[in-house]
N, CA, C and O atoms as a CHARMM CRD file, in Angstrom:
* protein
*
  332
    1    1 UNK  N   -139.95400 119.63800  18.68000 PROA 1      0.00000
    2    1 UNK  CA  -138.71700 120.36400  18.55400 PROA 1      0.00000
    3    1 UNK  C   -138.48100 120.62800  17.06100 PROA 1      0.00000
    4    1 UNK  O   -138.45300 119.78200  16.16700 PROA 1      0.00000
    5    2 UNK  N   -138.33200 121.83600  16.96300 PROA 2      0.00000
    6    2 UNK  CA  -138.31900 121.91900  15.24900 PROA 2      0.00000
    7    2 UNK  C   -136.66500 121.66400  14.71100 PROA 2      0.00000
    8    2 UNK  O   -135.62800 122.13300  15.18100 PROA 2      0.00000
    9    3 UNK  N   -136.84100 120.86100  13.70400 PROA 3      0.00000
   10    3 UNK  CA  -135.78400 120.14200  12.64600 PROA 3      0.00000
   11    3 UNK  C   -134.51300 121.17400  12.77100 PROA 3      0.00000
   12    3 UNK  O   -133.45300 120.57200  12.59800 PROA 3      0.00000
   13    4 UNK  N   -134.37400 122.37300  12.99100 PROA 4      0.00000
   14    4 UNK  CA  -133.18200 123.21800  12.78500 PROA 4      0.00000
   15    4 UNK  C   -132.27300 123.32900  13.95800 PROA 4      0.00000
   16    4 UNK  O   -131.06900 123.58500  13.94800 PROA 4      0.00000
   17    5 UNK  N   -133.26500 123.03200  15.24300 PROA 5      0.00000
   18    5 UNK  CA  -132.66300 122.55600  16.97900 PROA 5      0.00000
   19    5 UNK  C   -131.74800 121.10300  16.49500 PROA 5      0.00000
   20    5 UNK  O   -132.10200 120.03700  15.99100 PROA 5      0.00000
   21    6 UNK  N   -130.84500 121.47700  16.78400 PROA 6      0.00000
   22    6 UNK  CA  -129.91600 120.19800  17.53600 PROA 6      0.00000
   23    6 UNK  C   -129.69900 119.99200  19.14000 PROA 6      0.00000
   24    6 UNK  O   -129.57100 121.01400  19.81500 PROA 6      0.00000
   25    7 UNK  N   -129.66400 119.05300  19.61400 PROA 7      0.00000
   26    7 UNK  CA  -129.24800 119.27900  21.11500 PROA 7      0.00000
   27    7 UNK  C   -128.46800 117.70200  21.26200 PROA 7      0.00000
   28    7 UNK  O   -128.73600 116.63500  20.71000 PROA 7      0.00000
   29    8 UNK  N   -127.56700 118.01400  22.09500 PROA 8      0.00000
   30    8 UNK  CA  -126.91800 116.75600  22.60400 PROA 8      0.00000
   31    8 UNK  C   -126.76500 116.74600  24.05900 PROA 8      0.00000
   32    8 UNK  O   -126.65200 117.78700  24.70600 PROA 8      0.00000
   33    9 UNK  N   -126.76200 115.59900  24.56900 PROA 9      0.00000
   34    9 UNK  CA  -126.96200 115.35100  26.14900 PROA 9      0.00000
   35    9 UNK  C   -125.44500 114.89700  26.23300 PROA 9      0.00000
   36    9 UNK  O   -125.13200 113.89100  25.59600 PROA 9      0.00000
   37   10 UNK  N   -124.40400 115.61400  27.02600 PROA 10     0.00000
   38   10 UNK  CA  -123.32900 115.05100  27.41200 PROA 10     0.00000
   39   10 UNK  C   -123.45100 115.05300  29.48100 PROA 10     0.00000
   40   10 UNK  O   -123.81200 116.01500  30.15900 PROA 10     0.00000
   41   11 UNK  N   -123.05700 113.79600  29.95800 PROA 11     0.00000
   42   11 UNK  CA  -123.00100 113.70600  31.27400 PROA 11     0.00000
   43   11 UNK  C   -121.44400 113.89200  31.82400 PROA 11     0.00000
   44   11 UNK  O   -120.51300 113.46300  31.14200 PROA 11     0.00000
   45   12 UNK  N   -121.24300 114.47100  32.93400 PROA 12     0.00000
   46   12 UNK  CA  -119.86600 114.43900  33.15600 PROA 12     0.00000
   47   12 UNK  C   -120.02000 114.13700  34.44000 PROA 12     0.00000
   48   12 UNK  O   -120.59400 115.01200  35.08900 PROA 12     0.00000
   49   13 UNK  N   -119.58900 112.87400  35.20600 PROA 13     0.00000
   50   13 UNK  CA  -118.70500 113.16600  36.51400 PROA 13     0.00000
   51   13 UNK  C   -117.31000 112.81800  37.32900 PROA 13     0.00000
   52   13 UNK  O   -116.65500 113.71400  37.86300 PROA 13     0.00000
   53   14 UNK  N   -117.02600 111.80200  37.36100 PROA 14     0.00000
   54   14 UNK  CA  -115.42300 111.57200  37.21400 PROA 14     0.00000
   55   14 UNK  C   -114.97400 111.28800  36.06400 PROA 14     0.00000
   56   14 UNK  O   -113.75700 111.30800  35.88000 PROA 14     0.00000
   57   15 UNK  N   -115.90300 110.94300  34.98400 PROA 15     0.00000
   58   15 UNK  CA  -115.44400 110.71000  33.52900 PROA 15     0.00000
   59   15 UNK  C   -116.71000 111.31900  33.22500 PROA 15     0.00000
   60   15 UNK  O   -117.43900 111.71100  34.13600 PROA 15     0.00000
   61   16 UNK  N   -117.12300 111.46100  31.64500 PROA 16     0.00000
   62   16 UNK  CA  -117.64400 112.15600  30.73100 PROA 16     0.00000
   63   16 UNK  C   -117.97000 111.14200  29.64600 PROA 16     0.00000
   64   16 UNK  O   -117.24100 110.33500  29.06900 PROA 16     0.00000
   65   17 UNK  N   -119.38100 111.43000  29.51600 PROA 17     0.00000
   66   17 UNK  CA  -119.61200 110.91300  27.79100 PROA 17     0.00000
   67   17 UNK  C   -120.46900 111.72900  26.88400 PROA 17     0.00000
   68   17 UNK  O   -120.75500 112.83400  27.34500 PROA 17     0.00000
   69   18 UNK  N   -120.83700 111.51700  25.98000 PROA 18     0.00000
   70   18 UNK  CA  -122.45100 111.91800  25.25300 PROA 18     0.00000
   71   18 UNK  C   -123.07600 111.00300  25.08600 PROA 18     0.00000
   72   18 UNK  O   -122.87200 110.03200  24.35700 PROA 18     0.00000
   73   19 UNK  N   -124.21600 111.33200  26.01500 PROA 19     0.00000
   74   19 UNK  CA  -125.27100 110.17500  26.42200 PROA 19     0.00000
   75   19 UNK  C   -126.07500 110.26900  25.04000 PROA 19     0.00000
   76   19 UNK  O   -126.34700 109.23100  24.43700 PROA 19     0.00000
   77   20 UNK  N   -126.45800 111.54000  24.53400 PROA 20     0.00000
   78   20 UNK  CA  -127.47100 111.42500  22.84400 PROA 20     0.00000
   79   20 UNK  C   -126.31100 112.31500  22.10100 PROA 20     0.00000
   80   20 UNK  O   -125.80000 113.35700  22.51100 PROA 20     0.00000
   81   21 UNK  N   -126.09700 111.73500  21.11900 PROA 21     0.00000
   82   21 UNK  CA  -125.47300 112.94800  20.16000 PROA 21     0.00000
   83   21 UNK  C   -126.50100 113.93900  19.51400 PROA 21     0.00000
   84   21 UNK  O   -127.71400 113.85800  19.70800 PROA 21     0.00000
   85   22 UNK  N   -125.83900 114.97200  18.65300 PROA 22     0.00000
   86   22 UNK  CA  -126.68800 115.63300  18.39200 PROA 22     0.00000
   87   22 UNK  C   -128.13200 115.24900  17.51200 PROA 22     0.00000
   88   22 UNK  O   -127.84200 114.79100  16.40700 PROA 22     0.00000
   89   23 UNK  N   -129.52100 115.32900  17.74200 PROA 23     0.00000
   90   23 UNK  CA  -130.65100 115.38500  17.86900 PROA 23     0.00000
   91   23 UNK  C   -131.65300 115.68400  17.44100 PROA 23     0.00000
   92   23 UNK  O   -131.94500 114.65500  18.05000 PROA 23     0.00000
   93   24 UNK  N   -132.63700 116.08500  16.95000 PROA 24     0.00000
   94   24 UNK  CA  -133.62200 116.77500  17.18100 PROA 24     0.00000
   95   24 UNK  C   -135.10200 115.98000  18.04200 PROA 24     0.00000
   96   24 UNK  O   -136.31700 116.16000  18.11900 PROA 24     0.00000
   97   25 UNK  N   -134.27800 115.24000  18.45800 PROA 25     0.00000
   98   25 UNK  CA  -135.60000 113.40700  18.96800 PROA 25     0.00000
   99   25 UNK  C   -135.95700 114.26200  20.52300 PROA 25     0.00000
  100   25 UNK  O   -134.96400 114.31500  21.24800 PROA 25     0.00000
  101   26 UNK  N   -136.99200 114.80000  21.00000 PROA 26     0.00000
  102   26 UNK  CA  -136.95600 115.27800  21.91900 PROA 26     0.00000
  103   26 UNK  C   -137.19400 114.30900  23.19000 PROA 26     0.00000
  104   26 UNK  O   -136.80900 114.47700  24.34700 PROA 26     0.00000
  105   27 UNK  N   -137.97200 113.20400  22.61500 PROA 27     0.00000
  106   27 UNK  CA  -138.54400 111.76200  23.48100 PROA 27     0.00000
  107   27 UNK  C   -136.98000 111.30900  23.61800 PROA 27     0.00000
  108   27 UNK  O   -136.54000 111.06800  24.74200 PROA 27     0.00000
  109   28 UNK  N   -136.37800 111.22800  22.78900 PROA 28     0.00000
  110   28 UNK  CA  -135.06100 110.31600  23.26200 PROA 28     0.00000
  111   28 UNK  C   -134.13400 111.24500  24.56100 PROA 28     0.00000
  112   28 UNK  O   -133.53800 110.71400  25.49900 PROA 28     0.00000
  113   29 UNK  N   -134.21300 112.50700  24.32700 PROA 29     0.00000
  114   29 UNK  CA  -133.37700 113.60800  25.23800 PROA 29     0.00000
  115   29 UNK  C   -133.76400 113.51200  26.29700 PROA 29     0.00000
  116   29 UNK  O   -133.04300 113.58900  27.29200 PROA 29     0.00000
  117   30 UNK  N   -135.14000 113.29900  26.31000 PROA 30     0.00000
  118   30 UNK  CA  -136.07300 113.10600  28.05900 PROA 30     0.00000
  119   30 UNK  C   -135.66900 112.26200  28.47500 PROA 30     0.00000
  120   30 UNK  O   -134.87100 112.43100  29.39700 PROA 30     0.00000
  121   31 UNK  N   -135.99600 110.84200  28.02400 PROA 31     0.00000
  122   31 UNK  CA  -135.46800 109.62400  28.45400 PROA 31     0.00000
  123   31 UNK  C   -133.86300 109.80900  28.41300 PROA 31     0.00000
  124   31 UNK  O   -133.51800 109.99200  29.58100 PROA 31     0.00000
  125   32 UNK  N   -133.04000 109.83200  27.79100 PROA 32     0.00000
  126   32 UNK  CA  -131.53400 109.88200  28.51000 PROA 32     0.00000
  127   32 UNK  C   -131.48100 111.22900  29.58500 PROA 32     0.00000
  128   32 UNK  O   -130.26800 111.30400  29.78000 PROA 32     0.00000
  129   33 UNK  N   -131.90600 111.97500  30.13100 PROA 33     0.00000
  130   33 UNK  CA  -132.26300 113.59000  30.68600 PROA 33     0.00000
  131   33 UNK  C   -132.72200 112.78600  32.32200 PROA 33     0.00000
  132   33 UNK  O   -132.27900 113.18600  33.39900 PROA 33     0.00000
  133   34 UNK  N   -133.74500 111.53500  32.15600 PROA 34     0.00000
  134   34 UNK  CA  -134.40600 111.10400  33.09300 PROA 34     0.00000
  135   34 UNK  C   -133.93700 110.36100  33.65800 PROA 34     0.00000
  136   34 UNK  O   -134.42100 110.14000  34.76900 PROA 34     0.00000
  137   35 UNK  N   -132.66000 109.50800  33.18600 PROA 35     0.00000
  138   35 UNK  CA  -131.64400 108.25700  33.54400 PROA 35     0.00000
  139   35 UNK  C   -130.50900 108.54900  34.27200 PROA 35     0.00000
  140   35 UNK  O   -129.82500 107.77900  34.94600 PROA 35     0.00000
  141   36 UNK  N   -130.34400 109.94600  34.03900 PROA 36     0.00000
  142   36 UNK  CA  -129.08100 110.37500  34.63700 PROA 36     0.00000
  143   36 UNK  C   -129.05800 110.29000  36.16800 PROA 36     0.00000
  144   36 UNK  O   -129.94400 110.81900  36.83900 PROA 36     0.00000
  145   37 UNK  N   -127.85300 109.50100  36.81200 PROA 37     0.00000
  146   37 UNK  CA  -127.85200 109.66100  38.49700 PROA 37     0.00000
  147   37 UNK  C   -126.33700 110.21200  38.67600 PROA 37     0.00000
  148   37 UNK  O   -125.44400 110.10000  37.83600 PROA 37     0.00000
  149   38 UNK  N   -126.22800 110.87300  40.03300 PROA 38     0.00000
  150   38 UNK  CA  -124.77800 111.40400  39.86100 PROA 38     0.00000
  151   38 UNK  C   -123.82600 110.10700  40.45800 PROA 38     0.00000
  152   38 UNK  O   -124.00000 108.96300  40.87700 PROA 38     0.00000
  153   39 UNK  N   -122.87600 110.91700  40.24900 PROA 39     0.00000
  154   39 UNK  CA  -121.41100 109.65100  40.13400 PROA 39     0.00000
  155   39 UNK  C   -120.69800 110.31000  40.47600 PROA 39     0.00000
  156   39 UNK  O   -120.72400 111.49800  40.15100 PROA 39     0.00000
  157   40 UNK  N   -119.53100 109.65700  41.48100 PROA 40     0.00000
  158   40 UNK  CA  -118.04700 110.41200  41.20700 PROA 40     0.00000
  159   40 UNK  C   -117.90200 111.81600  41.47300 PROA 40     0.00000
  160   40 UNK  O   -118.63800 112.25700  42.35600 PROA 40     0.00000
  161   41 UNK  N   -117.02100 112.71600  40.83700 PROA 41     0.00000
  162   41 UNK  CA  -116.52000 114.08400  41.72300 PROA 41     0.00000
  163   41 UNK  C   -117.53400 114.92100  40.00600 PROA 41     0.00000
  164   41 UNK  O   -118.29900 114.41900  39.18300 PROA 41     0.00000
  165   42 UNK  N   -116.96500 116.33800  40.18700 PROA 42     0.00000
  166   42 UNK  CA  -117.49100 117.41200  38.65900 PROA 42     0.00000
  167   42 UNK  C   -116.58400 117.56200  38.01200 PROA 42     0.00000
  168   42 UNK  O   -115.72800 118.36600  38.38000 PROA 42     0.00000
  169   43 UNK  N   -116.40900 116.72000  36.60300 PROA 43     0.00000
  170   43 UNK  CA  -115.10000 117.04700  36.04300 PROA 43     0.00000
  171   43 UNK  C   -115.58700 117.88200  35.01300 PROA 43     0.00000
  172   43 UNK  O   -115.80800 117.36100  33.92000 PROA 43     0.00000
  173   44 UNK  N   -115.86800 119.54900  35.23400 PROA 44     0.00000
  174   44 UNK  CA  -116.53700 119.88400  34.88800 PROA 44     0.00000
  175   44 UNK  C   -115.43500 120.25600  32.80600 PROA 44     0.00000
  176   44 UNK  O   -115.86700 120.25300  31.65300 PROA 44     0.00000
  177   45 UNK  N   -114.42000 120.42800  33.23000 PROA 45     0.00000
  178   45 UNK  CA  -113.50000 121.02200  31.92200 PROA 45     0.00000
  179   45 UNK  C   -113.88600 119.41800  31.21700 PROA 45     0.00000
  180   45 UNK  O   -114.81800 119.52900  30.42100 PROA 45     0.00000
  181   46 UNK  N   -113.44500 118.19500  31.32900 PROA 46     0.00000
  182   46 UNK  CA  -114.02100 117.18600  30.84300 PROA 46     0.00000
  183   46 UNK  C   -115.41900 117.40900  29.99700 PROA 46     0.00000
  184   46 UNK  O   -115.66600 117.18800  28.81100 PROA 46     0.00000
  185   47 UNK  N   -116.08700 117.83500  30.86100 PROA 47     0.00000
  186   47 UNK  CA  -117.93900 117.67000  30.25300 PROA 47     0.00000
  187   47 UNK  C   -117.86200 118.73700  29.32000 PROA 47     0.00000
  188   47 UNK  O   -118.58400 118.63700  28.32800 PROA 47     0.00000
  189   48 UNK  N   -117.12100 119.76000  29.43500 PROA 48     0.00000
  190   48 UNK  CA  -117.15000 121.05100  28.71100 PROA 48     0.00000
  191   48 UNK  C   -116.29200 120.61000  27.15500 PROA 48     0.00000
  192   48 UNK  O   -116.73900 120.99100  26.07300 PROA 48     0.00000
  193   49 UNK  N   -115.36700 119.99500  27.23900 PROA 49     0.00000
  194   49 UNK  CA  -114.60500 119.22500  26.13000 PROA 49     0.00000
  195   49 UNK  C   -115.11800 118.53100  25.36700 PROA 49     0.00000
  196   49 UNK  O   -115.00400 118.72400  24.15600 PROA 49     0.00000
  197   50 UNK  N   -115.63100 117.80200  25.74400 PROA 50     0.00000
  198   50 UNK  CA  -117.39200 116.91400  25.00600 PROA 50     0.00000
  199   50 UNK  C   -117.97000 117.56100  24.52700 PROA 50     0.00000
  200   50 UNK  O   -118.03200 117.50500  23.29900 PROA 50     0.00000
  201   51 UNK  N   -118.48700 118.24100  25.04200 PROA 51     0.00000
  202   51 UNK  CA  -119.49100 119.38300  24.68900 PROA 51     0.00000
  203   51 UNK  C   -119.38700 120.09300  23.36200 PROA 51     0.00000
  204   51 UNK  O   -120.20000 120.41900  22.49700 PROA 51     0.00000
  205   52 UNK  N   -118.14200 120.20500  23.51500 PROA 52     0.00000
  206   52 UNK  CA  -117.62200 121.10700  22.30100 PROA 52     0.00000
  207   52 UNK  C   -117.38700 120.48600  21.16900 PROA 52     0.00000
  208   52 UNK  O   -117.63300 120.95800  20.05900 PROA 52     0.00000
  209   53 UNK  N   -116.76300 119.09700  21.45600 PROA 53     0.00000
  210   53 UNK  CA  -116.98700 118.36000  20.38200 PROA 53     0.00000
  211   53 UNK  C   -117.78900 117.78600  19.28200 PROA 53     0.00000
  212   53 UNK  O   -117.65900 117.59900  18.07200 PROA 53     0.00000
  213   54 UNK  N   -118.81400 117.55100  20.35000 PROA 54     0.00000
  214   54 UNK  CA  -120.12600 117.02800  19.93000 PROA 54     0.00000
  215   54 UNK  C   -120.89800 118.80600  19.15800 PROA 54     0.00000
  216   54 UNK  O   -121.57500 118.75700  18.13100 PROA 54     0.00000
  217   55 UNK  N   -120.63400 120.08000  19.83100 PROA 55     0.00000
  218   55 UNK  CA  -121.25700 120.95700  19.08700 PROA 55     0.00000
  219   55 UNK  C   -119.82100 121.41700  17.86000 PROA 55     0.00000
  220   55 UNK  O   -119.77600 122.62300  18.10100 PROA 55     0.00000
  221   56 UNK  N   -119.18800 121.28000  17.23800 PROA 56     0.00000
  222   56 UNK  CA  -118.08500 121.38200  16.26900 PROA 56     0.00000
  223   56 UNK  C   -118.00600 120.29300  15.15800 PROA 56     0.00000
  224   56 UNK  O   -117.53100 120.41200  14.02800 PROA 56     0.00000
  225   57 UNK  N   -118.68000 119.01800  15.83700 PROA 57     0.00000
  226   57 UNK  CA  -118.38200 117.87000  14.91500 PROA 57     0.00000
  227   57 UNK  C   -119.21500 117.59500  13.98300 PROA 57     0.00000
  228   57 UNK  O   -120.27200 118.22500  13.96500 PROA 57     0.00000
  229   58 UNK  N   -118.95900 116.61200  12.99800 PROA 58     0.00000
  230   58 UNK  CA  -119.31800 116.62200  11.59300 PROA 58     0.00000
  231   58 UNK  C   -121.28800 116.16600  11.94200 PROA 58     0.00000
  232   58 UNK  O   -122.03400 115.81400  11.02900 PROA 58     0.00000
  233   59 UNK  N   -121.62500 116.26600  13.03600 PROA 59     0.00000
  234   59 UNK  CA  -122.82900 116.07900  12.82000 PROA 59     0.00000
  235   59 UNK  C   -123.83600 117.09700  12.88600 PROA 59     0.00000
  236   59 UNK  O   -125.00700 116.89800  12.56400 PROA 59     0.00000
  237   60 UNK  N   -123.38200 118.18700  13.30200 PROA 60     0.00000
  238   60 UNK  CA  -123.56100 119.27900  13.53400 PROA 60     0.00000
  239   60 UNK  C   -124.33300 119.80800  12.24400 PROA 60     0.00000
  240   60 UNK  O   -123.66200 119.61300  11.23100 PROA 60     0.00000
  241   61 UNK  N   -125.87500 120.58200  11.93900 PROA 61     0.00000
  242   61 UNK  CA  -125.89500 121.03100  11.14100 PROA 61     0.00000
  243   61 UNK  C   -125.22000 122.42000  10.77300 PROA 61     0.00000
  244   61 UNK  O   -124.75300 123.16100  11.63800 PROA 61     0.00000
  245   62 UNK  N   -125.21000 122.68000   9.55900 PROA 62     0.00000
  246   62 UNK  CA  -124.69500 124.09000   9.20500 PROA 62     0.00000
  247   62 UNK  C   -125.39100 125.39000   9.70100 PROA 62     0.00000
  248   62 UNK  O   -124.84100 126.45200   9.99100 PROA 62     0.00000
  249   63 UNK  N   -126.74000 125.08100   9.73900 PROA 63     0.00000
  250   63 UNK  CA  -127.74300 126.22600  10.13700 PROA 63     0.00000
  251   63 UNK  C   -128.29300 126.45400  11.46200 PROA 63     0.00000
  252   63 UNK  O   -129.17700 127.25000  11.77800 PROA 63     0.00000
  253   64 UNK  N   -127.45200 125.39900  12.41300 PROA 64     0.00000
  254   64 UNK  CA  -127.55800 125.18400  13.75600 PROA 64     0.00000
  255   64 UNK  C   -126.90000 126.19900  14.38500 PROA 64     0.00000
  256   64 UNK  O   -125.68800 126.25500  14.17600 PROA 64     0.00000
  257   65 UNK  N   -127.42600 127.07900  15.15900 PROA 65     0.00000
  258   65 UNK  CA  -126.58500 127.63200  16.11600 PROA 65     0.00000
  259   65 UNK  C   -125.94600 126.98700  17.43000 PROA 65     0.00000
  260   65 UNK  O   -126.53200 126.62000  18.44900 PROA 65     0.00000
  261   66 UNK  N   -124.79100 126.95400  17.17400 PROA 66     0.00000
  262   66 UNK  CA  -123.67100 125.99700  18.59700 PROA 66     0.00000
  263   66 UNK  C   -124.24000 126.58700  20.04100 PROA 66     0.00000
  264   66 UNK  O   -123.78200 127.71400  20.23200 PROA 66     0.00000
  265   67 UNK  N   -125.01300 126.19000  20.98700 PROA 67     0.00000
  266   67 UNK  CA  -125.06800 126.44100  22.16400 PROA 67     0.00000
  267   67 UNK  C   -124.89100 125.73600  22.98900 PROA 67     0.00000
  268   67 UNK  O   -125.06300 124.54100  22.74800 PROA 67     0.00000
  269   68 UNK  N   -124.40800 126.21000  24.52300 PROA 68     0.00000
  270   68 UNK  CA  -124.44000 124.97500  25.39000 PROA 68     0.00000
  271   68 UNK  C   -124.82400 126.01300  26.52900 PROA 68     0.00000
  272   68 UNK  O   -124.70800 127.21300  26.77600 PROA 68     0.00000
  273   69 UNK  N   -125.54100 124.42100  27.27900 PROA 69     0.00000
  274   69 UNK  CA  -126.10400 124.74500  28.94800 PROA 69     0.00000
  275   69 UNK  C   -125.40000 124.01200  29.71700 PROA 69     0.00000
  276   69 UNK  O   -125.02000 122.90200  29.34500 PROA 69     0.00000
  277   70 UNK  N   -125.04700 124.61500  31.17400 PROA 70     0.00000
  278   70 UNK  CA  -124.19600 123.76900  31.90500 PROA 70     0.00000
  279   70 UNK  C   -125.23200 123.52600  32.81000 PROA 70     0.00000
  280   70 UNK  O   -126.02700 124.44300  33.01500 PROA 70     0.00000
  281   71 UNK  N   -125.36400 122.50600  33.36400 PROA 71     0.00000
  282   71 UNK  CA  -125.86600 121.96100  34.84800 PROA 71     0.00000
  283   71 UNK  C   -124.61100 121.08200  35.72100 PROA 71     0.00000
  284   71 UNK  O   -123.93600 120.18300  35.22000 PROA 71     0.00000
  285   72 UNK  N   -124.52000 121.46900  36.81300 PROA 72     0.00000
  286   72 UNK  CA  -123.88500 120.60200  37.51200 PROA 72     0.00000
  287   72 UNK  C   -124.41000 120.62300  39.54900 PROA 72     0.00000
  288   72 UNK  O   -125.10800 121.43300  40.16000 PROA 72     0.00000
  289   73 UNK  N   -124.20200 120.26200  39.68700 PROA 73     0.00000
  290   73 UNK  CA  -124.33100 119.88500  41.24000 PROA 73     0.00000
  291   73 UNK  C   -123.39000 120.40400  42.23200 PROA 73     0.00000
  292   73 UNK  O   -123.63100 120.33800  43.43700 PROA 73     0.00000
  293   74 UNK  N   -122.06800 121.04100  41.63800 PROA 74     0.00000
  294   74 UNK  CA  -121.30900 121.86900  41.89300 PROA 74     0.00000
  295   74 UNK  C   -120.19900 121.24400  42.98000 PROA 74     0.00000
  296   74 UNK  O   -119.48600 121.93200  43.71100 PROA 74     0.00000
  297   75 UNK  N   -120.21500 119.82700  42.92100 PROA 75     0.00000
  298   75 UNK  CA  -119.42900 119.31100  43.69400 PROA 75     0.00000
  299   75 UNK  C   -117.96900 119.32000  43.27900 PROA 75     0.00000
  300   75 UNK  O   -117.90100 118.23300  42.70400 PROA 75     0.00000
  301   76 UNK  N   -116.69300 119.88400  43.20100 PROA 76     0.00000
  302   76 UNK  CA  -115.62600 120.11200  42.33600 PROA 76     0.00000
  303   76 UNK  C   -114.86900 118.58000  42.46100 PROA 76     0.00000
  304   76 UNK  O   -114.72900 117.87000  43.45700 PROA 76     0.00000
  305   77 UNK  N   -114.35800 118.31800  40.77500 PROA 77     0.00000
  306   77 UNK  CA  -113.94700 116.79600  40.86000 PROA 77     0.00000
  307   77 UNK  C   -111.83900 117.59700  40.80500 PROA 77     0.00000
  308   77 UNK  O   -111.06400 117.72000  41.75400 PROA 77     0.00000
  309   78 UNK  N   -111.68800 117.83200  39.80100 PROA 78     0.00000
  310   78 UNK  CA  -110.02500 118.18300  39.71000 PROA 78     0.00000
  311   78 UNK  C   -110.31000 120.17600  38.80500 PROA 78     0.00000
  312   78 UNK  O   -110.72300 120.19800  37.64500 PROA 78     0.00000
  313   79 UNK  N   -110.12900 121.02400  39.26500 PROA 79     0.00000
  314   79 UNK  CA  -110.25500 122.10600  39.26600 PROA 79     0.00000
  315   79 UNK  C   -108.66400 122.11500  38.12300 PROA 79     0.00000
  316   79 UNK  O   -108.86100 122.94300  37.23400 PROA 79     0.00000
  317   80 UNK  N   -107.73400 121.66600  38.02000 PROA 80     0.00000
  318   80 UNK  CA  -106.48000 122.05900  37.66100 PROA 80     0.00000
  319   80 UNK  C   -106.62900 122.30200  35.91600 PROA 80     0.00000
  320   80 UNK  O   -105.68700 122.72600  35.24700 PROA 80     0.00000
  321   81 UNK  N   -107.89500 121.97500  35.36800 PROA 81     0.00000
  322   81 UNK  CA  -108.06200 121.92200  33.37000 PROA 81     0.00000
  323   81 UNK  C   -108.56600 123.08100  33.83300 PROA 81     0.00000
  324   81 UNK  O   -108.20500 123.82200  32.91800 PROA 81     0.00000
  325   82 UNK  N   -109.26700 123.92600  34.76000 PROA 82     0.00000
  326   82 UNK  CA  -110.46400 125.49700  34.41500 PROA 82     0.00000
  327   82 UNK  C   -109.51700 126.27700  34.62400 PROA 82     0.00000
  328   82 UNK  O   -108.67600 126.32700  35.52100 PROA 82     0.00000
  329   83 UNK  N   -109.90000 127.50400  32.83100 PROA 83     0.00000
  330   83 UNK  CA  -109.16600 128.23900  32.92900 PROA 83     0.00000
  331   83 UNK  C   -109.55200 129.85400  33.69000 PROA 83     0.00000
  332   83 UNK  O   -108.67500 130.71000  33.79900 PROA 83     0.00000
């Protein structure tokens, strides 16, 4: 993964975390990527809040472009945060 990729693994399902902060360790992304089991309902505005954090926050490089991918399983946890 070349040095200018950041990526962070955030999991969301009745609660939310960031399983890797931002990255460039591609062995570490697999292994937390490979651990993940589902839980709980899709709190999907939760995971999306993380998300954003972790791509805005001070770890973030400057020359990084902010992207995010959603995956979910599409099971709806509380719909009332999507705007």
């Amino acid at each position: 993964m070349p040095l200018t990729l950041q990526v962070a693994l955030v999991t969301f399902g009745s609660d939310w975390r960031i399983d890797v902060p931002l990255t460039h360790d591609r062995a570490t992304l697999e292994a937390a990527a490979r651990a993940i089991t589902p839980s709980g309902g899709t709190d999907v505005a939760g995971g999306l809040d993380q998300a954003h954090d972790a791509l805005r926050g001070p770890a973030r490089r400057a020359d990084a472009k902010p992207t995010l991918i959603l995956l979910s399983d599409g099971v709806p946890f509380d719909t009332t945060r999507l705007r």
